[in-house]
C-alpha positions in Angstrom: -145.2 -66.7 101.6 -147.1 -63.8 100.2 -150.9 -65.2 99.0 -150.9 -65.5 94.8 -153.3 -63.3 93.0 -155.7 -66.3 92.1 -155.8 -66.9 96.4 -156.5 -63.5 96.7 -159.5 -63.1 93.6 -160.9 -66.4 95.2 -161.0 -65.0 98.9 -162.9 -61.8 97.8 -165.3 -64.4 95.5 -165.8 -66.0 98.6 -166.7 -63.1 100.8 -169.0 -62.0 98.1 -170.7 -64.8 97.7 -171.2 -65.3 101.3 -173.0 -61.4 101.6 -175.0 -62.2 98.5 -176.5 -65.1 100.3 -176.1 -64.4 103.7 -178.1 -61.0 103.0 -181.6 -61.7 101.3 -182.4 -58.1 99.8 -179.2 -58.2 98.5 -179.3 -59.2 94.7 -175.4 -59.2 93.8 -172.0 -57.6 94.8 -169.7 -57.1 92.2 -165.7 -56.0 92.5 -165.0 -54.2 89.3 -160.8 -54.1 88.6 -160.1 -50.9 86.6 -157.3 -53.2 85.0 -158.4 -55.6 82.4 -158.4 -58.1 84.6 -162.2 -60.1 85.0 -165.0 -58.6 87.4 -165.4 -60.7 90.3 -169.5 -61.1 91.6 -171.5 -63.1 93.4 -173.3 -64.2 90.8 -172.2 -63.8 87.0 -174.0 -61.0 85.3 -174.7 -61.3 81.8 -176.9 -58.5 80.5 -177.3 -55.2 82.7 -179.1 -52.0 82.3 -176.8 -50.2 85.0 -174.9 -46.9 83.6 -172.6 -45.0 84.7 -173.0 -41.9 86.6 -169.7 -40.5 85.0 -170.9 -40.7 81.8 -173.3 -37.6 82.7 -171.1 -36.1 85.4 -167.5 -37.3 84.6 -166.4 -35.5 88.6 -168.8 -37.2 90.0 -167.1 -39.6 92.4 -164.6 -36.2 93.0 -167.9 -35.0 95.1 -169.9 -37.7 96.6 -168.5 -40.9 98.2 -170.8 -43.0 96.3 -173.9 -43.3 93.7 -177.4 -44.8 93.9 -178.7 -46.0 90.2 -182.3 -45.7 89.4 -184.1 -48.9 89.4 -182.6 -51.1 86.8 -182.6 -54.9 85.1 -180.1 -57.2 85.8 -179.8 -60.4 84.3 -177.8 -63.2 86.1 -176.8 -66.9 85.7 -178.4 -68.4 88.2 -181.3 -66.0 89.2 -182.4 -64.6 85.6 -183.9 -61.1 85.2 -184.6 -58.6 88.1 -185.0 -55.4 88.9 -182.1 -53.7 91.0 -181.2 -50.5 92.7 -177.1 -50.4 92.5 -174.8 -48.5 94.9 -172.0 -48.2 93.3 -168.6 -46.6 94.8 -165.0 -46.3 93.4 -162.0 -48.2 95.3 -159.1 -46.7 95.7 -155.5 -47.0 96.6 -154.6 -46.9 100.7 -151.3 -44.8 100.1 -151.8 -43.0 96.7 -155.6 -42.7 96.8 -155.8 -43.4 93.4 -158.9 -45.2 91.8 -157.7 -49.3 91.3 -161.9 -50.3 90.4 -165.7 -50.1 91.2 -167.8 -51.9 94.2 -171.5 -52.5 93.2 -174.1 -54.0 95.1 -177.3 -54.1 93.7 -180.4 -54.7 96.3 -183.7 -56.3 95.1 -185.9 -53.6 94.0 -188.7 -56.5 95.3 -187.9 -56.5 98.7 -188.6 -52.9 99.2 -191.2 -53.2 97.4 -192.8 -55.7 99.9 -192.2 -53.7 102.8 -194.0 -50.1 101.1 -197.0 -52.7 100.2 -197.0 -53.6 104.0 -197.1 -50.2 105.2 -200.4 -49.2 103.0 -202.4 -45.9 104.6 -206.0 -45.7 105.5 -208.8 -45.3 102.7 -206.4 -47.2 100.1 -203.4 -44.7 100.5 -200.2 -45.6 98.6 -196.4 -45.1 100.1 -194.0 -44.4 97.2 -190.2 -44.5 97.3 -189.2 -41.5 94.7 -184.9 -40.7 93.6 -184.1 -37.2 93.6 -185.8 -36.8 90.1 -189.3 -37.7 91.6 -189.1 -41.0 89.5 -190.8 -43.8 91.3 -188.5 -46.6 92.4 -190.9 -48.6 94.7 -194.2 -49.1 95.4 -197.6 -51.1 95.1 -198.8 -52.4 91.9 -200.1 -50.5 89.0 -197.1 -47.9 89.5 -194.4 -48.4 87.4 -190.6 -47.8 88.2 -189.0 -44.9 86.9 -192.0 -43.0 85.8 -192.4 -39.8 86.6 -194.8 -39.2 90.1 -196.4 -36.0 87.6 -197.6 -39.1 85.5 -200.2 -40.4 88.4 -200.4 -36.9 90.3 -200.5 -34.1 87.4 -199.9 -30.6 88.7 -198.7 -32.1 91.8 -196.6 -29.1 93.8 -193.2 -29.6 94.0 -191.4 -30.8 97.4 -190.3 -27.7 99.4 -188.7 -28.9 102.2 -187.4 -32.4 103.5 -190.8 -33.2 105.7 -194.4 -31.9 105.6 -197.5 -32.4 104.1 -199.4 -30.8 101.0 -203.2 -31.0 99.7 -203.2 -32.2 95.7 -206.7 -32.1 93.9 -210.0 -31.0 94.4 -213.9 -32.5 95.4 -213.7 -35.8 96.0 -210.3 -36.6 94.9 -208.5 -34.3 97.1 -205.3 -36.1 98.7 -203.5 -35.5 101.6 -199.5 -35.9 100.6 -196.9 -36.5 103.3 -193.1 -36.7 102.2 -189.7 -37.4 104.1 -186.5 -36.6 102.2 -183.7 -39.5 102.7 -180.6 -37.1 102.1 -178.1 -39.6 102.8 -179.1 -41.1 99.8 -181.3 -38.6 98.0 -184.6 -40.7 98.1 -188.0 -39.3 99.4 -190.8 -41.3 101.0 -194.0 -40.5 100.2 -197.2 -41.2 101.5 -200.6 -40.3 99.6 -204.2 -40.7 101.4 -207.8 -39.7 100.4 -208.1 -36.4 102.2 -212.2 -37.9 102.2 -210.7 -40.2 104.7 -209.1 -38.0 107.0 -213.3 -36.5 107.0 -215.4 -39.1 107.2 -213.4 -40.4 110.6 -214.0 -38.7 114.2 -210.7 -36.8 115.3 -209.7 -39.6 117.3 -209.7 -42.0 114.3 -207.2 -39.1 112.5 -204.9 -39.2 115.1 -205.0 -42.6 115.5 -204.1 -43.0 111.7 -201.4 -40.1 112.0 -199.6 -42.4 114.8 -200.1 -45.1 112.2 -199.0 -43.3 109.3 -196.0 -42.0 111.0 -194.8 -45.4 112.4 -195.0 -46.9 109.3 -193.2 -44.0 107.4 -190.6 -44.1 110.4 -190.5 -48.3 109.9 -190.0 -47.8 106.2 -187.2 -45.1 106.8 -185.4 -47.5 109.7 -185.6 -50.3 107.2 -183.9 -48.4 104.4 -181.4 -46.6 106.4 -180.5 -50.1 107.9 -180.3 -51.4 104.5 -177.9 -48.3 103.4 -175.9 -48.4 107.0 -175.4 -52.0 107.4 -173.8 -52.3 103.6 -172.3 -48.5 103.2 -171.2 -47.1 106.5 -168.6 -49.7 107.8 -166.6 -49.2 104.2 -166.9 -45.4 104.6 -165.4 -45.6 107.8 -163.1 -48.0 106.6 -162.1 -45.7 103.9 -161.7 -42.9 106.1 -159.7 -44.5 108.6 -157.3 -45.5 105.4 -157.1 -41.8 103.8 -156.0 -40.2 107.1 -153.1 -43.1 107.6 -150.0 -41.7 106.3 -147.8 -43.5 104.0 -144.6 -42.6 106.0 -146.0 -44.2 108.8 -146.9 -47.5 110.0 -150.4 -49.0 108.7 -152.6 -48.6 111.7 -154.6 -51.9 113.0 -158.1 -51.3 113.0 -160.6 -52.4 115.5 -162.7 -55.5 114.8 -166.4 -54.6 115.8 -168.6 -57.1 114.3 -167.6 -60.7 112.4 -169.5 -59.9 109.4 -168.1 -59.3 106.1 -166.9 -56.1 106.9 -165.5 -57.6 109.8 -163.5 -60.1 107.8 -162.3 -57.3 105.2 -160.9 -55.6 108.3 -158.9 -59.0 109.4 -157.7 -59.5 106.2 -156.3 -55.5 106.3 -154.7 -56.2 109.3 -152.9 -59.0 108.7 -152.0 -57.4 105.7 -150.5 -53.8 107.4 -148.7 -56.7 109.4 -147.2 -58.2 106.4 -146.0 -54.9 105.3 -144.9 -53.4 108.4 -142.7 -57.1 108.4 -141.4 -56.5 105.1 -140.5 -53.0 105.5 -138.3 -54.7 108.6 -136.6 -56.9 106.5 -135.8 -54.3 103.7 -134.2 -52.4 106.4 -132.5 -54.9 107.8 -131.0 -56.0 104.4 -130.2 -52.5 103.9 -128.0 -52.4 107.2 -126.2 -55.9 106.3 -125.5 -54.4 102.5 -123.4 -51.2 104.4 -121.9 -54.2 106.7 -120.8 -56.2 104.0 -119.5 -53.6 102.0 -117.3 -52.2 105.4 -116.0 -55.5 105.5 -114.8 -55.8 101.9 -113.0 -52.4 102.7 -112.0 -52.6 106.6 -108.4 -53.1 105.9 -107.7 -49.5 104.3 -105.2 -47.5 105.4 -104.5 -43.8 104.9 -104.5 -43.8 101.1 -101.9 -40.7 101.2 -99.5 -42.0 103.1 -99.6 -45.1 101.3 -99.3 -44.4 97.8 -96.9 -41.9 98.7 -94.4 -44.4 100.6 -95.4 -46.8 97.6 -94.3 -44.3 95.4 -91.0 -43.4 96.9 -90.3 -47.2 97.2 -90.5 -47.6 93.5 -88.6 -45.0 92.1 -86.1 -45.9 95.2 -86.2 -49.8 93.4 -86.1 -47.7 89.8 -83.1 -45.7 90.7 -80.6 -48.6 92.0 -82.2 -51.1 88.7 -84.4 -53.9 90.7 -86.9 -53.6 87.8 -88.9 -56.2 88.9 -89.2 -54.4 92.7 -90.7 -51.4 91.0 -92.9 -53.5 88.6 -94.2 -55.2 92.0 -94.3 -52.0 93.9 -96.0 -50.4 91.5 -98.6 -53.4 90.7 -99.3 -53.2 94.3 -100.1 -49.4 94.3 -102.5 -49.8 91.4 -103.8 -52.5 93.6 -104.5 -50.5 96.5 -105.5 -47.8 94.8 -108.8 -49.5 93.2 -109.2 -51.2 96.3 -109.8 -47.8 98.5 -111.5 -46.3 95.4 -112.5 -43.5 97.1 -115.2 -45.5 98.9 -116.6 -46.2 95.5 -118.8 -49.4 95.1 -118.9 -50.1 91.6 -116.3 -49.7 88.3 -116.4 -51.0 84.7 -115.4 -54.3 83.9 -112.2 -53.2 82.2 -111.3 -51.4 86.0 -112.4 -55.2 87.7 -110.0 -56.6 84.9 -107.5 -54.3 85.6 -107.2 -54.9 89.1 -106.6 -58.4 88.3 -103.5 -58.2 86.5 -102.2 -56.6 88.9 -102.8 -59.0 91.4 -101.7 -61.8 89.3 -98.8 -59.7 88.2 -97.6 -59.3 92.0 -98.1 -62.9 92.6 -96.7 -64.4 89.1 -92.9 -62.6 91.1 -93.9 -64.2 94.0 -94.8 -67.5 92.9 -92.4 -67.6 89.2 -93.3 -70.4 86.7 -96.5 -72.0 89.1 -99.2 -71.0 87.0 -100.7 -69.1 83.8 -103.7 -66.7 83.7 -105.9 -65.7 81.0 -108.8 -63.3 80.8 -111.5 -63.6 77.7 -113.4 -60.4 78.3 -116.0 -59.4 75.2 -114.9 -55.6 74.3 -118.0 -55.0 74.2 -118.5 -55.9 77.9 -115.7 -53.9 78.9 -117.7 -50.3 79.9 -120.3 -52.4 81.8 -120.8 -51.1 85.2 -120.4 -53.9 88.0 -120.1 -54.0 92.0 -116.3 -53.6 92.5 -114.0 -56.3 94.2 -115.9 -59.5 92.7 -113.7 -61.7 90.7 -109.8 -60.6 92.6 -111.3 -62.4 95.6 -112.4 -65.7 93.4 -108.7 -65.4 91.5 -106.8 -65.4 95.0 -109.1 -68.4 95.9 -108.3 -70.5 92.7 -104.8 -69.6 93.5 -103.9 -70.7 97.0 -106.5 -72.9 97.6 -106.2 -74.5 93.8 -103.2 -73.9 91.9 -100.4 -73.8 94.9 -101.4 -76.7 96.1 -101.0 -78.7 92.9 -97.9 -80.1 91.4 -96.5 -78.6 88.4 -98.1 -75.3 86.1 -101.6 -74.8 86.8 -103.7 -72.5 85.2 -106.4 -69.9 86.0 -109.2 -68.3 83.4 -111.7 -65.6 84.0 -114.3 -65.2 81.0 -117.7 -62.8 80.8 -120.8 -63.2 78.4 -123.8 -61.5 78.2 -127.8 -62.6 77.3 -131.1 -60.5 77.4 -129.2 -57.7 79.9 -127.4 -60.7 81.8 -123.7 -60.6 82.3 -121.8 -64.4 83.5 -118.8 -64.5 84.8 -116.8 -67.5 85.1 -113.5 -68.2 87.2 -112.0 -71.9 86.7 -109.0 -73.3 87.7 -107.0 -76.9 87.4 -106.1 -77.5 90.5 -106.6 -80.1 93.3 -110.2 -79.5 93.8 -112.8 -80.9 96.1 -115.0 -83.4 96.9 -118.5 -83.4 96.6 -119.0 -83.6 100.5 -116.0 -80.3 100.6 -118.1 -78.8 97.9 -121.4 -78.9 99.7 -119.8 -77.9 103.2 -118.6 -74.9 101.1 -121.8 -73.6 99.6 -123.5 -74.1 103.4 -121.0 -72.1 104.3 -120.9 -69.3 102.3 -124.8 -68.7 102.3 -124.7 -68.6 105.9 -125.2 -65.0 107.3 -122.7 -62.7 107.5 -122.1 -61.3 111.3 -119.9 -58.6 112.0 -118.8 -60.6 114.9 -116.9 -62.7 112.6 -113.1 -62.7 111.8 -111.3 -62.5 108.2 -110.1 -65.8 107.3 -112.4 -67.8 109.7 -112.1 -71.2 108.4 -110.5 -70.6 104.5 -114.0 -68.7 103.0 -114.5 -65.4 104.3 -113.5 -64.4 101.1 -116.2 -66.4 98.9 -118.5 -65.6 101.3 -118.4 -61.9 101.9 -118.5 -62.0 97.6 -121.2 -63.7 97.8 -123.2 -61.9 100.3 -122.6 -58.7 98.3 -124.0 -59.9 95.3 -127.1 -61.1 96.8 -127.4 -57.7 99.1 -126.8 -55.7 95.8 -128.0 -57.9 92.6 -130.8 -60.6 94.8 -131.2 -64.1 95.5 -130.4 -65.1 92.0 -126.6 -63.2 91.4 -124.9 -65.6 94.4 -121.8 -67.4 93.3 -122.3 -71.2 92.5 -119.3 -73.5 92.7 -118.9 -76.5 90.8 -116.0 -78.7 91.8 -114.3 -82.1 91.2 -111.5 -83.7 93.3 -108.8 -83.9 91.3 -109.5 -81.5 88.3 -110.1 -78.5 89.5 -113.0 -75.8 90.1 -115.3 -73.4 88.7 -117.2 -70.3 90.1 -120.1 -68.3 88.5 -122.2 -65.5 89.1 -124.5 -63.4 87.1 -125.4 -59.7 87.2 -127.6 -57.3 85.0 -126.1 -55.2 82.6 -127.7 -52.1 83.0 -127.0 -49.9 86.0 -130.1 -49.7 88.9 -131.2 -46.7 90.3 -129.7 -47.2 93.9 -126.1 -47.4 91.8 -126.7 -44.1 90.5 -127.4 -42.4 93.1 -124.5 -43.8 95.1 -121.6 -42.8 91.6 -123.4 -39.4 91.7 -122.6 -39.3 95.5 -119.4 -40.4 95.5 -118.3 -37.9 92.2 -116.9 -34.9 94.3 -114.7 -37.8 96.2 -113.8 -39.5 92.5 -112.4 -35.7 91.4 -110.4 -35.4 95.0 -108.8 -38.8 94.0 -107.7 -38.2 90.4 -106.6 -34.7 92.2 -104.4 -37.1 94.5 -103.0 -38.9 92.3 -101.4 -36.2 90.0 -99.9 -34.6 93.4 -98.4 -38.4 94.3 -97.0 -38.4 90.4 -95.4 -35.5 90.5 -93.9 -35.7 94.1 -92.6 -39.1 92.6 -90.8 -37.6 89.8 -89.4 -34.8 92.0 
């Protein structure tokens, strides 16, 4: 059974919860629905200084994959207040691409913190962590987040390119800067030292400290592009690997490197493309039963010119020589045949499906004289309805031979319709022997049992019900099957309910089938006047 959306918002809780905690420098991770539907986060936030980047730059997310906040507070539940830095990216749709909510996860702006107070340079150098504004994000005490680095350094030379060094002051406060550019994520290192230092030590000593100053810049860099590829790159290449699939196509499976959370987002995917590819199966497959069912319902036509001109000669031949009642059977029996074949058609009004009952109780009311009585109790304003031909004549000739005929005395059949909120209900009910509860239940087994083409009209007394109701489960669903009520003795009752309104595969089929529609009516004028000729 597919997983509800309350299993589904408590499996990604879960798998937040277990990166928030699993993951010490990271603070939350937050899956923001674009619907109105509740965030789901590690921990619940209640007060945040985050803004959005699209507020500023509204095509933002158009150009870059994702978006690195400037240090920011973020209140929480459990933890309190904190300072954050927040990567934030949109998620989007795997076959229309289109945005369904925000990802954020915010790492401790502490943690990095630490590790730039751990990699202090000689003479009581500083290593700062600056956005692409030169606004400080990180780094030892008595420099404060998001200030400007022109605040402590005035006059300080702006950044040429992404690595080298500069001088900045004079005398004895001369400093040596050193600066790496991060452009994955548009942060710069930077590393300032008394350039009195660098003099007051031998040239060994300078090297020495270069080495030092380098693997400590480089240890800083690995430890924030770990930080960045560990949470960012396996969802990029997820993403990617979903925007190249192609929607007409099956869903790839994706290999399972690591059994991380990532890892587990990638299981879940997979077992979802599974699902789908499944259900597409089953659609199909219900699609080829549908054109079965429908082949069976119509198997038995013959060439419709040849026999509704024979029909035709047959009752102006009964006309001509005064059997009244041959041509009124004749000609019942060609309007009969002739909404049967119905130019392949599959659906008609319910004034047509009427219609094509009384002829088929007219032809049987000569056969069968004084054995029963039928009435229809149609609504008019049901009559124009659009329905799935061929549904009740079946359920009439059931009431009738396997109800009415074998039953003493005058039995009687009724058909009646109602509609509710865009529901139509038929009901066919008869007074005849019925069943028994056991017959009843063997009935219903039977009819919801699969249809096979392998199997024969007539095969054991309800290929009829059954082929009805396949039809209206292949066409209307699970709910529009027939459901019999019976009681030995006083007869039987069968109902079904469709919709009112006309679906979209309907028409599309009527608007195939119009060029045949104009042939018949073309037919049929020929047929009438080689009749009266």
């Amino acid at each position: 059974m597919p997983e509800t959306d309350g299993q589904l918002q408590r499996k990604v809780a879960a798998l937040l919860m277990t990166m928030a905690v699993s993951k010490s420098y990271i603070a939350n991770a937050i899956v923001e629905p674009q619907s109105d539907r509740a965030a789901i986060a590690s921990k619940s936030v209640t007060e945040s200084g985050w803004t959005d980047v699209t507020e500023e730059f509204p095509n933002y997310y158009n150009e870059y994959s994702k978006w690195w906040s400037p240090v920011h507070l973020q209140t929480t539940s459990s933890e309190g207040t904190r300072d954050v830095i927040t990567m934030s990216r949109p998620i989007r749709s795997t076959t229309k691409y289109s945005t369904m909510g925000m990802l954020k996860i915010s790492l401790l702006q502490s943690v990095i913190s630490d590790h730039l107070k751990q990699a202090g340079l000689e003479g009581g150098g500083v290593v700062l962590l600056l956005d692409s504004s030169n606004r400080i994000m990180a780094g030892p005490d008595g420099f404060t987040k998001n200030e400007l680095l022109e605040t402590y350094y005035p006059g300080i030379k702006s950044f040429k390119s992404t690595s080298s060094w500069m001088e900045y002051g004079t005398g004895v406060d001369k400093k040596t800067v050193l600066y790496y550019d991060m452009e994955n994520v548009n942060w710069r290192i930077v590393g300032v030292i008394p350039a009195q230092a660098y003099k007051s030590q031998n040239q060994y000593f300078l090297t020495l400290t270069a080495v030092a100053v380098s693997i400590a810049m480089l240890f800083v860099i690995a430890f924030v592009l770990f930080l960045i590829q560990k949470v960012t790159k396996p969802l990029s290449t997820l993403a990617k690997f979903l925007k190249k699939s192609s929607p007409d196509e099956p869903l790839p499976t994706l290999p399972v490197t690591t059994i991380d959370e990532v890892g587990q987002l990638i299981i879940s995917y997979n077992r979802m493309s599974s699902r789908i590819e499944n259900l597409t199966d089953e659609v199909k497959k219900n699609e080829s039963l549908k054109k079965e069912a429908d082949m069976l319902a119509l198997q038995a036509q013959i060439n419709p010119h040849f026999l509704y001109n024979t029909l035709s000669s047959v009752h102006w031949m009964a006309l001509m020589k005064g059997e009244g009642r041959i041509a009124d059977m004749v000609g019942s029996l060609s309007d009969f045949l002739r909404f049967s074949l119905n130019s392949g058609q599959e659906y008609c009004t319910v004034n047509q499906e009427i219609s094509h009952i009384d002829n088929y109780v007219n032809i049987q009311s000569i056969r069968y004289p004084d054995k029963f009585q039928y009435e229809a109790d149609i609504p008019s304003e049901l009559l124009e309805k659009r329905m799935l031909k061929l549904l009740l004549q079946p359920l009439i000739e059931n009431a009738m031979i396997h109800g009415i005929l074998k039953r003493d005395g005058l039995g009687h059949i009724s058909v009646r319709a109602m509609a509710e909120d865009e529901i139509m209900t038929f009901i066919v009910e008869d007074d005849g022997i019925g069943m028994s509860a056991e017959r009843v239940e063997e009935l219903r087994d039977r009819i919801a049992s699969r249809l096979e083409s392998e199997e024969k009209i007539g095969t054991g007394g309800s290929y009829g019900l059954r082929n009805v109701h396949s039809r209206l489960m292949l066409h209307y669903g699970p709910e529009a099957g027939l459901k019999i009520e019976s009681e030995q003795g006083r007869g039987t009752k069968i109902t079904f309910t469709i919709p009112t309104t006309s679906t979209q595969l309907e028409q599309e089929r009527e608007k195939e089938h119009d060029k045949g529609r104009e042939q018949s009516d073309h037919d049929r004028r020929d047929q009438g006047e080689e009749g009266q000729a």
